[in-house]
Residue frames relative to the residue before (quaternion, step in Angstrom):
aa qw qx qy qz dx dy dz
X 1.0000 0.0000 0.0000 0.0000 0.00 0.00 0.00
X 0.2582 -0.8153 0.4255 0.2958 3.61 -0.84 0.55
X 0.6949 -0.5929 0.1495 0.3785 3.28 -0.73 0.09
X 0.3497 0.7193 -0.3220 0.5066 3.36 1.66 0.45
X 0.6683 0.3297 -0.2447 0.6203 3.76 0.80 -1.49
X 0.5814 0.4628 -0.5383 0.3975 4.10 0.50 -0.92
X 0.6555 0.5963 -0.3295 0.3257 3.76 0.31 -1.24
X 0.7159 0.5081 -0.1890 0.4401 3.45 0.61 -1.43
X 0.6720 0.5509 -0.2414 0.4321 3.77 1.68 -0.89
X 0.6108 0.6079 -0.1540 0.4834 2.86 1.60 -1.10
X 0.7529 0.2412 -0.1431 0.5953 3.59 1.07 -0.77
X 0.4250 0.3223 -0.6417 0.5511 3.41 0.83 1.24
X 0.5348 0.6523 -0.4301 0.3217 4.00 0.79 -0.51
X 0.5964 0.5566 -0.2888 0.5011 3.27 0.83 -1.74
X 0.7525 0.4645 -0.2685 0.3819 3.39 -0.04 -2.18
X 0.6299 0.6145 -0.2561 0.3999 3.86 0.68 -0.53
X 0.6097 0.4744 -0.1764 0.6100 3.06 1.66 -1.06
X 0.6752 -0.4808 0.4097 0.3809 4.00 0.52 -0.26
X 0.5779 0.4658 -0.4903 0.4568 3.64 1.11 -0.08
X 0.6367 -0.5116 0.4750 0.3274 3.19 -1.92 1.00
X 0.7360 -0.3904 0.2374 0.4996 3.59 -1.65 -0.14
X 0.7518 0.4633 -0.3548 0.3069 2.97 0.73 -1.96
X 0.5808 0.6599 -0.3117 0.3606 3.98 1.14 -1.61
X 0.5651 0.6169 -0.3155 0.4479 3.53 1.42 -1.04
X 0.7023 0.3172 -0.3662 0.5217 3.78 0.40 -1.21
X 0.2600 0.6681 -0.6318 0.2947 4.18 0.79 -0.62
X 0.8996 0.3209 0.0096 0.2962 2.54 -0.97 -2.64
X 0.8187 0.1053 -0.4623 0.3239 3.75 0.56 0.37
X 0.2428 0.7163 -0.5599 0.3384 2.87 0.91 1.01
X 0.6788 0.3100 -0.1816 0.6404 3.40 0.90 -1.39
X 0.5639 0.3726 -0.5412 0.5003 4.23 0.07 0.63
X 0.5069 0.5419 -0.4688 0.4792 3.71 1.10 0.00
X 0.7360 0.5844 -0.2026 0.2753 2.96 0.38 -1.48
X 0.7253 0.4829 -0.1920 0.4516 3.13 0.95 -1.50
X 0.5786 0.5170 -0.3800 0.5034 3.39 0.88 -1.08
X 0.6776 0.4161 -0.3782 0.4739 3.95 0.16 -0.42
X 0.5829 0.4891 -0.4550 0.4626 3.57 1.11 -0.49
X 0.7889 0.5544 -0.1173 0.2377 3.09 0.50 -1.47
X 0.4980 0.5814 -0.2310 0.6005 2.87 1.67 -0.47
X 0.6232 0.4503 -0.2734 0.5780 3.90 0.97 -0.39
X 0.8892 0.1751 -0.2716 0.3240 2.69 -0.15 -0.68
X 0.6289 0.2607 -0.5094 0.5264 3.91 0.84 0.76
X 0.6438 -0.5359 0.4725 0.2739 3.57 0.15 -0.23
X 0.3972 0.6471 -0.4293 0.4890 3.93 1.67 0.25
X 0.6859 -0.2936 0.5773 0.3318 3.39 -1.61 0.24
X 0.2435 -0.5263 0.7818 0.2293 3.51 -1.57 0.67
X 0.5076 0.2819 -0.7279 0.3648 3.92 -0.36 0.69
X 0.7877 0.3368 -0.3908 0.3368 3.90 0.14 -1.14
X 0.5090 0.5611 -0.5050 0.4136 3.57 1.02 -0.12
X 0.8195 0.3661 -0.2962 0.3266 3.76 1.06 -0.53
X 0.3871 0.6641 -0.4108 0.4903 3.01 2.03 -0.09
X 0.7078 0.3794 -0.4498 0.3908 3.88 0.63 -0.98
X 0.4004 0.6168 -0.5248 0.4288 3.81 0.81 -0.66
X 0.8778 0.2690 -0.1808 0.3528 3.20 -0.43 -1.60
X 0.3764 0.6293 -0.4664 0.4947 3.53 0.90 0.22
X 0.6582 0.4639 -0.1368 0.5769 3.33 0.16 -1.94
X 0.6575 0.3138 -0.4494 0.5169 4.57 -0.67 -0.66
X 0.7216 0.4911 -0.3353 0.3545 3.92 0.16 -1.27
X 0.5974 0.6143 -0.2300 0.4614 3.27 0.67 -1.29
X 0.8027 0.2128 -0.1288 0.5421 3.34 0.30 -1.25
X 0.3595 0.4901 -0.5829 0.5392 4.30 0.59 0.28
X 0.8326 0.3452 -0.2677 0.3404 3.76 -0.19 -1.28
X 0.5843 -0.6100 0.3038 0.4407 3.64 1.40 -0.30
X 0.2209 0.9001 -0.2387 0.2899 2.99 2.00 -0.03
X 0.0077 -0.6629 0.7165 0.2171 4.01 -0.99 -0.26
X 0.4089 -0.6428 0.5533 0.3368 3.68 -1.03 0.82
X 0.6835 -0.3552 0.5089 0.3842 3.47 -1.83 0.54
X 0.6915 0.4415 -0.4435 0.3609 3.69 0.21 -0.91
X 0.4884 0.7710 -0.3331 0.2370 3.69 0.63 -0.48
X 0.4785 0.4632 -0.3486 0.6595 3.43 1.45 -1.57
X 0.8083 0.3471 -0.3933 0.2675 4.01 -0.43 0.15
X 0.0482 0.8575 -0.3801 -0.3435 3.21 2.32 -0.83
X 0.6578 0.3809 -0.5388 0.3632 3.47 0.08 0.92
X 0.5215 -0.4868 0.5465 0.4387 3.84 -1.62 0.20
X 0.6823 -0.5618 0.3595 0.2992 3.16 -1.45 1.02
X 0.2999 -0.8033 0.5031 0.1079 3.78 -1.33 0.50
X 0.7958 -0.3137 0.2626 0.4464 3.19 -1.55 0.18
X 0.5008 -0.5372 0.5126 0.4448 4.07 -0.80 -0.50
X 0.7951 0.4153 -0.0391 0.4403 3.32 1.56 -1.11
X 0.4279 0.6956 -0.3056 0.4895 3.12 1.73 -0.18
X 0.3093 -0.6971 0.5658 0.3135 4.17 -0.55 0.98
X 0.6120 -0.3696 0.5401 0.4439 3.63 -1.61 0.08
X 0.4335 -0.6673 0.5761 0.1868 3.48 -1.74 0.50
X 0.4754 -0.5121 0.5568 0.4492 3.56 -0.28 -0.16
């Protein structure tokens, strides 16, 4: 998908969740963003870096804490050690 159709999916996501238009393109802009961050900086696919995002916005719209939490970090590499 390019990064035009992600964008447009994402800000029917947001806009679905309750954010206005403009607040809508905001927040996936910056779930773009991060997922490219995130993806760097453990070494994971940017789909599962964007699956945890979108895990973590849903979760927390419904009042929710994502599953990833009991670990409080975004998933890692296979090969990557635990942080402190």
């Amino acid at each position: 998908m390019n990064g035009e159709g992600e964008m447009e999916m994402l800000v029917r996501l947001c806009a679905g969740l309750g954010a206005g238009s403009d607040q809508a393109r905001v927040m996936a802009a910056q779930l773009m963003k991060r997922a490219d961050q995130l993806a760097a900086e453990r070494g994971i696919p940017r789909e599962e870096a964007m699956r945890y995002l979108l895990e973590v916005v849903t979760k927390g719209r419904a009042g929710g804490v994502a599953a990833v939490y009991d670990a409080v970090r975004p998933p890692m590499a296979p090969d990557e050690p635990p942080k402190p």
